[in-house]
VOVEX-365001 format. One record per residue (C-alpha): x, z, y; residue in one letter. Coordinates in steps of 0.1 Angstrom, whole numbers, padded with zeros to 4 digits, always signed. Layout:
REM residues N
XZYA...
***
This chain:
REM residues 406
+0000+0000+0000X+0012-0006+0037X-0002+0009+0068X-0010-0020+0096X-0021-0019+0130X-0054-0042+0128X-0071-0066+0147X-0106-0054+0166X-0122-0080+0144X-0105-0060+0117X-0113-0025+0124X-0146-0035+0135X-0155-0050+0100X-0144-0021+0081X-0163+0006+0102X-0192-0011+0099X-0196-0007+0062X-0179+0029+0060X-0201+0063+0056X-0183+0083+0080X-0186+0053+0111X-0192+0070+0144X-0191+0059+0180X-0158+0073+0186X-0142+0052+0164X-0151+0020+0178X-0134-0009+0207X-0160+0005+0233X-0148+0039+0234X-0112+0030+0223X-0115+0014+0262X-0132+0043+0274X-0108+0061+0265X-0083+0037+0278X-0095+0041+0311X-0087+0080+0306X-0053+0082+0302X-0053+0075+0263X-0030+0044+0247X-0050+0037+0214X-0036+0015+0183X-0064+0010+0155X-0050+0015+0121X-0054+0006+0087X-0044+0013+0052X-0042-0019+0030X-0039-0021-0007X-0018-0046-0026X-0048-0073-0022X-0049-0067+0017X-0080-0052+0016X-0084-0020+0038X-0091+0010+0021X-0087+0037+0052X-0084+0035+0084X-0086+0051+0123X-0085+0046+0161X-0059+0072+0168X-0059+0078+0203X-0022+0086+0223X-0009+0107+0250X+0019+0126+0262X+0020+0163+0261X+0053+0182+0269X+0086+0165+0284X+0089+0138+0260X+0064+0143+0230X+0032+0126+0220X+0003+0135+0201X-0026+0116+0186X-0063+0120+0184X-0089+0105+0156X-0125+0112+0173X-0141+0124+0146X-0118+0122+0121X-0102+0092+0097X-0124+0068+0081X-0117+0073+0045X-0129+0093+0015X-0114+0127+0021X-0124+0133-0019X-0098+0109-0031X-0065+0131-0025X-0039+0105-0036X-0059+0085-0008X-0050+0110+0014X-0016+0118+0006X-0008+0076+0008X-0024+0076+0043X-0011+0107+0056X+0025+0094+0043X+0025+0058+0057X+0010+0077+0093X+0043+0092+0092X+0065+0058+0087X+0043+0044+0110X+0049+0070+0142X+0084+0085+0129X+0094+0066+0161X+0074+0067+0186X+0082+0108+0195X+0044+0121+0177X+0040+0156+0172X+0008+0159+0155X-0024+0143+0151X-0062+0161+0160X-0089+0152+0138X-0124+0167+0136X-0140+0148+0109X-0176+0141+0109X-0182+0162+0079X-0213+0187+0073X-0206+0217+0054X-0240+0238+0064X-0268+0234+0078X-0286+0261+0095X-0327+0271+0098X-0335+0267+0132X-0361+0300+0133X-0341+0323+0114X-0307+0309+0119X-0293+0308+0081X-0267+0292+0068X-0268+0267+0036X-0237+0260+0027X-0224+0228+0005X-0199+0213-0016X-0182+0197+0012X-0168+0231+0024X-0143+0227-0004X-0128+0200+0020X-0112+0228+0038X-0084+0239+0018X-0083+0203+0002X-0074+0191+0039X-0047+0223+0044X-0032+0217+0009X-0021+0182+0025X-0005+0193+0053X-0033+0198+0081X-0033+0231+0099X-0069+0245+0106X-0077+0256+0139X-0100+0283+0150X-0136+0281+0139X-0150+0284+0174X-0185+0290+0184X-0187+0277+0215X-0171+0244+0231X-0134+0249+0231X-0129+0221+0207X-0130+0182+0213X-0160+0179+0198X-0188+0208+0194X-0185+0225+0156X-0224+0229+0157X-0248+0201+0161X-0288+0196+0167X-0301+0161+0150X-0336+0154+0155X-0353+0131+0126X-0371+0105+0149X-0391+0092+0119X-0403+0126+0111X-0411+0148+0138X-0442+0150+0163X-0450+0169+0194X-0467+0193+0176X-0437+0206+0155X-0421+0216+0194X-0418+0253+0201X-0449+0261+0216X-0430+0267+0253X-0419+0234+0246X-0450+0223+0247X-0462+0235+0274X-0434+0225+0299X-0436+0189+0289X-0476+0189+0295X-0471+0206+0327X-0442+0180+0337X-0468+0154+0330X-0489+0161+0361X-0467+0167+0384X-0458+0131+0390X-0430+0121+0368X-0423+0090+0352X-0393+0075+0336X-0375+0048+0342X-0343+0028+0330X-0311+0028+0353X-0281+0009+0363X-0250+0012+0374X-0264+0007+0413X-0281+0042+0404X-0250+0062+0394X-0243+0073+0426X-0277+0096+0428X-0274+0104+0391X-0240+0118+0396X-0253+0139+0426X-0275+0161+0403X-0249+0165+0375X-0232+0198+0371X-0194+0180+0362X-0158+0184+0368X-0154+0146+0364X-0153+0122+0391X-0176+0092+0394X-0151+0067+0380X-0155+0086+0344X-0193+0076+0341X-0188+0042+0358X-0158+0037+0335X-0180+0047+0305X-0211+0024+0315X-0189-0006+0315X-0169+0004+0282X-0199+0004+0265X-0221-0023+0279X-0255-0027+0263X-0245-0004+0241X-0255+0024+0263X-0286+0035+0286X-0290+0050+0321X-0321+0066+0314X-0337+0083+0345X-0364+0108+0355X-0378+0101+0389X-0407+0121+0407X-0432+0101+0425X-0435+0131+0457X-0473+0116+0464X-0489+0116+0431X-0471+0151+0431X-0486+0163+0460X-0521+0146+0450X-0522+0164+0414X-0513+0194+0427X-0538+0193+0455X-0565+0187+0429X-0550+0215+0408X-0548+0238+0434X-0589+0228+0444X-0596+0239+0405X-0579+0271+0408X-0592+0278+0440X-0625+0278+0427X-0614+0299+0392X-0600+0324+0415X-0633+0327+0434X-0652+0333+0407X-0623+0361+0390X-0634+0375+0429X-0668+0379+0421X-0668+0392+0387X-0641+0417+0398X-0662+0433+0419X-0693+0437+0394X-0668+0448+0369X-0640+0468+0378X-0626+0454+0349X-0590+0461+0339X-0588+0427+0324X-0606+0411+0345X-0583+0421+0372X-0555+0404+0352X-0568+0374+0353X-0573+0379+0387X-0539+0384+0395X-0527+0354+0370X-0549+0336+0394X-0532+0346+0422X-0499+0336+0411X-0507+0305+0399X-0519+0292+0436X-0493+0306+0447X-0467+0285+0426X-0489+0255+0433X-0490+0261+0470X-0449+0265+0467X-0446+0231+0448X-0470+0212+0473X-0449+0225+0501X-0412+0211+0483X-0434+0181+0475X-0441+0176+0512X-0406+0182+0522X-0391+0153+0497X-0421+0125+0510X-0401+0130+0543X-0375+0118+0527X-0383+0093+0507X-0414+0085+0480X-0398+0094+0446X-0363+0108+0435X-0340+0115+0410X-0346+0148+0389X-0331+0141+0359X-0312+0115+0337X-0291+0110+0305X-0264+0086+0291X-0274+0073+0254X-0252+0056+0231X-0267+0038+0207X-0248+0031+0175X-0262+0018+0143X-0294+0037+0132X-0287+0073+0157X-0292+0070+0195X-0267+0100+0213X-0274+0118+0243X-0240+0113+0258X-0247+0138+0288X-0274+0145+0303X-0285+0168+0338X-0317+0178+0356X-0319+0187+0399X-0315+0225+0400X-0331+0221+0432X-0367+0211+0411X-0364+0231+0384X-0401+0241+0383X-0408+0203+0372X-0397+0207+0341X-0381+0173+0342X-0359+0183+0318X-0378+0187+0291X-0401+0156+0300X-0367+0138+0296X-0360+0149+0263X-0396+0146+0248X-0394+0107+0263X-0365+0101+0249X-0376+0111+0214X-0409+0093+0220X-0389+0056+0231X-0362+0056+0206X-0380+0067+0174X-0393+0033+0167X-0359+0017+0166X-0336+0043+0157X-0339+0071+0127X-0321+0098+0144X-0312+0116+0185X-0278+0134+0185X-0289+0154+0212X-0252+0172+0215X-0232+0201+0211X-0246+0239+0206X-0233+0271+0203X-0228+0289+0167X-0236+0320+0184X-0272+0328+0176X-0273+0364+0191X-0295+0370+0221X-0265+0384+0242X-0247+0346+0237X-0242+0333+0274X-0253+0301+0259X-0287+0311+0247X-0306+0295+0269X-0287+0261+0257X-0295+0271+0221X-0331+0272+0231X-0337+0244+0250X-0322+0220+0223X-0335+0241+0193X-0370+0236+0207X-0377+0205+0201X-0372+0208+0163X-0338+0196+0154X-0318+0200+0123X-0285+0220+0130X-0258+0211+0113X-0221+0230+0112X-0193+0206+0107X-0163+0210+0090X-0141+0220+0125X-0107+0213+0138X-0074+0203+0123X-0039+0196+0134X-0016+0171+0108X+0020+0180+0119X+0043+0150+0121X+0070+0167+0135X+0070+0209+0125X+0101+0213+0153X+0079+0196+0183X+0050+0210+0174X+0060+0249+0172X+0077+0240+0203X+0047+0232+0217X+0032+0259+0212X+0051+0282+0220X+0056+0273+0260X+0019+0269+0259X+0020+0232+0260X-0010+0230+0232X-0035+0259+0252X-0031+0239+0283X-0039+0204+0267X-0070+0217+0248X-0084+0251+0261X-0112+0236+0272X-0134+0263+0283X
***
């Protein structure tokens, strides 16, 4: 067998028709990546007929004075069950960089080893957990099991089944907030680039503009600008009628109050209250955006679309309009649009912390809602090219300021 750098045609043909493909491992984010600082090679394993057998986009960058490391999003493409497969590939990676100053290589393969219930949060473990200690036995040092996001990639992971879920399996909450987004005026809509500008004003990021425009045009029609807007006068009309009907509820919770005395009746009373109140609030923020202009931007999301699963890349909602609920109209359209084309939503990362003290319970919940599967992958692991460079690495704290991402 001999290890070759491939052609895009190449690479492209194999990933199509292995089980572990994944957008990361593909030309589009190979040049996204490109545009980020990364020199990429794809790679492949042949065997003695020149047929590929294994292969990887292993991203490159310098970290230290004069070292390299690699990157496989989401792991090698290969059957990590066949050892001698893995030793061969592992060994010609070797040959291949023993020049080229490469410390180590990251991989986070795709791999499942539990998946967790979503009400009660336990854990059913499979046979791929083996995979661990298969993986250090050849070499590959295993990296914390975090719960949170200091990885690449998150370790935990909510999948919603598009062919086999339905409003009515939402939490109840859930629910709710996606009815009560519906009248207050919000409507969806597909983006361009032209609209990244006022997306990018609502997002919550470190990175500059250039990294979304950079990944729009990596991935082409391969990706969607998907965008909540608020129409402010059908808004402000809804809520006017709203506010008319309970008006009139609360007049009536007046009169019986007085005939009753009632301790429950004056709950409802007060619920009354509240509620025009809150619809007074909204029709007065409502007002104060149709100065500005008819409709805006609450919320959007960047979806990549590979094969038969649709993946919210990011996604952000306007602080500033919370009480619309637009996120959660956003993620209840975007099951509703892509479930006819597409079996599954990747709607990202979560935390493995469960416990109500976790500072990203409210995450977890949001996500968890809308009845996901959550799956644990197999985590995070270093293959040491070069034991000297790498232990050097580490030790001046080279390797906590490349990847400490938190």
């Amino acid at each position: 067998m001999k290890m070759e750098e491939l052609t895009i045609q190449e690479f492209e043909s194999f990933t199509k028709t292995n089980f572990l493909k994944n957008y990361m491992q593909t030309e589009e984010y190979a040049r996204f990546m490109g545009e980020n600082k990364y020199n990429y090679d794809y790679l492949g394993l042949k065997n003695s007929e020149g047929r590929i057998v294994a292969a990887s986009l292993i991203l490159r960058r310098k970290i230290g004075f004069n070292y390299r490391y690699g990157y496989a999003p989401k792991g090698f493409l290969l059957n990590y069950y066949d050892d001698n497969l893995i030793k061969t590939f592992i060994e010609h990676l070797k040959k291949f960089y023993s020049r080229k100053n490469m410390a180590f290589i990251k991989v986070n393969p795709e791999i499942v080893v539990s998946e967790i219930n979503r009400h009660t949060y336990e854990k059913t473990e499979n046979t791929n957990l083996r995979l661990k200690q298969d993986l250090q036995s050849n070499g590959f040092i295993k990296l914390k099991d975090n719960l949170y996001f200091e990885s690449m990639n998150p370790r935990f992971n909510a999948y919603v089944d598009l062919k086999n879920t339905e409003f009515s399996k939402y939490d109840k909450s859930h629910r709710n907030k996606v009815r009560n987004s519906h009248r207050k005026g919000l409507f969806i809509e597909k983006g361009t680039v032209k609209d990244l500008d006022k997306l990018y004003a609502i997002m919550n990021t470190k990175n500059p503009l250039s990294y979304y425009k950079n990944l729009c045009e990596s991935f082409g029609d391969k990706i969607d600008i998907i965008l909540v807007k608020v129409s402010f006068e059908d808004f402000i009309k809804n809520s006017q009628a709203l506010y008319e009907k309970e008006l009139d509820n609360n007049s009536l919770f007046n009169e019986i109050l007085h005939r009753s005395h009632n301790e429950a009746d004056l709950n409802k009373k007060m619920a009354s209250d509240a509620r025009l109140c809150t619809i007074k609030n909204e029709i007065i923020v409502a007002t104060d955006g149709l100065k500005e202009a008819n409709e805006s931007i609450v919320a959007g999301a960047f979806v990549i679309k590979y094969e038969n699963r649709v993946h919210i890349f990011e996604s952000a909602f306007d602080r500033k309009f919370s009480h619309l609920n637009a996120n959660y109209f956003l993620y209840d359209a975007l099951i509703t649009n892509y479930k006819y084309d597409y079996d599954f939503l990747d709607l990202n990362g979560i935390s493995g912390d469960f416990k109500k003290t976790s500072i990203y319970r409210n995450l977890n919940r949001f996500k968890l809602g809308f009845d996901p599967k959550i799956y644990e992958y197999i985590g995070e692991f270093d293959l040491v090219l070069d034991r000297v460079a790498y232990d050097n690495l580490a030790m001046t704290g080279k390797l906590a300021q490349e990847f400490n991402k938190e």
